[in-house]
C-alpha positions in Angstrom: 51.3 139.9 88.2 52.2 136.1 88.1 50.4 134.3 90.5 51.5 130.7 91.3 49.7 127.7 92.5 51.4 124.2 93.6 48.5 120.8 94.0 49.5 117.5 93.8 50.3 116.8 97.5 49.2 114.2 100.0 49.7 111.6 102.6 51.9 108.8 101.6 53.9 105.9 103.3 57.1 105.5 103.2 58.4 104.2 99.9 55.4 105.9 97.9 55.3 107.8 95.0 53.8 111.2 94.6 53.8 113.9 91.5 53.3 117.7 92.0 51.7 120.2 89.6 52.9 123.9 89.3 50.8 126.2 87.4 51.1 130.0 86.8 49.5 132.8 85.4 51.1 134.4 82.6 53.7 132.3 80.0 57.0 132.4 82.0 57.6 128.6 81.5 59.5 129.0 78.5 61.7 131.7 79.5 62.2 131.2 83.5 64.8 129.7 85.1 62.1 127.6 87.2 62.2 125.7 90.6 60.9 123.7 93.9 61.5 124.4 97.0 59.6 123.3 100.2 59.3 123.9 104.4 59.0 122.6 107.2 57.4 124.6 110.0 59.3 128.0 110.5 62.2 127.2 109.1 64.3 128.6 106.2 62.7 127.3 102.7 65.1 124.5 100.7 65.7 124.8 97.3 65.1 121.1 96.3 65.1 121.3 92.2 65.3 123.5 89.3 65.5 123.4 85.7 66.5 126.0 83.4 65.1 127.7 80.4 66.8 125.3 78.4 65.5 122.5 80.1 68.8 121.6 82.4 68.4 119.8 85.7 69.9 120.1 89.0 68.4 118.7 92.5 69.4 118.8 96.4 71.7 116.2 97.4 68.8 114.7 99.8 66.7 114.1 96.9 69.1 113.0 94.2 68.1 110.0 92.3 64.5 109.6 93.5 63.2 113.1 92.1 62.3 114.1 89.1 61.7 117.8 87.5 60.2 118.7 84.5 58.3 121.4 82.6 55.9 121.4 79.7 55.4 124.8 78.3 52.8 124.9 76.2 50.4 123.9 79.2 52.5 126.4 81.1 53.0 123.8 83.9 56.3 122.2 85.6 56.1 119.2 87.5 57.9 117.3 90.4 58.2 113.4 90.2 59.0 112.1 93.7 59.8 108.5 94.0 61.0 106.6 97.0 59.3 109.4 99.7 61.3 109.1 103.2 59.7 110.7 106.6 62.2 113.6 106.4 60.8 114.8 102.8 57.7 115.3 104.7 57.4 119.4 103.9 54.9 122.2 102.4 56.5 122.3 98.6 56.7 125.4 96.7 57.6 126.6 93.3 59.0 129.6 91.9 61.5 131.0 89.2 64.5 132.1 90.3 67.8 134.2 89.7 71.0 134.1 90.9 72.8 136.8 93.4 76.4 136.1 94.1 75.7 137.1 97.5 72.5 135.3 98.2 72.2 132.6 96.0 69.3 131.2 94.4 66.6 134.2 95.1 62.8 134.0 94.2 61.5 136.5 91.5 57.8 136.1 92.4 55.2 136.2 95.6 54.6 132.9 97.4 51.6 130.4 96.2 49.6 128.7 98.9 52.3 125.9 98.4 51.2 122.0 98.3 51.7 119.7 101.8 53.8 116.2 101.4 53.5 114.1 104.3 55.7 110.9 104.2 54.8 108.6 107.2 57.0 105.6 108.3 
């Protein structure tokens, strides 16, 4: 079973820079269509980034231009680059690989990790 863990977070001001670290078990890195999401108290996760097998990018309006994704596979690791932090990206962040249902969307493949906490103050 692959088990996933996001670090990397923090308390930041506005303006700051922070980068995250997702690590799993197993190598899926190289074949995975990969991903971040994050949370904010009860409500519905966000799909902020993702990044393909083949190493193609696509991010959240909301975060466009100030995040970064990226994946190195032979540590097995992806990474989010977040420049320019405002109060509202303030979230727990998550990461996962992902598929695509026509009538869901973008659905997680794997269980939850703990997730990492971002906390932009103004």
């Amino acid at each position: 079973q692959v088990q996933l863990v996001e670090s990397g977070g923090g308390a930041v001001q506005a303006g700051g820079s922070l980068k995250l670290s997702c690590g799993a078990s197993g190598t899926i890195f190289s074949i995975s269509h990969m991903c971040w999401y994050r949370q904010v108290a009860v409500k519905q996760r966000e799909l902020v980034a993702r990044i393909t097998s083949g190493g193609s990018t696509n991010f959240a309006d909301a975060v466009k231009g100030r995040f970064t994704i990226s994946r190195d596979n032979t540590k097995n690791t992806m990474y989010l680059q977040m420049n320019s932090l405002q109060p509202e990206d303030t979230a727990v962040y998550y990461c996962n690989a992902i598929r695509l249902s026509t009538l869901a969307g973008w659905v997680p493949i794997y269980s939850w990790g703990q997730g990492t906490q971002v906390t932009v103050s103004s």
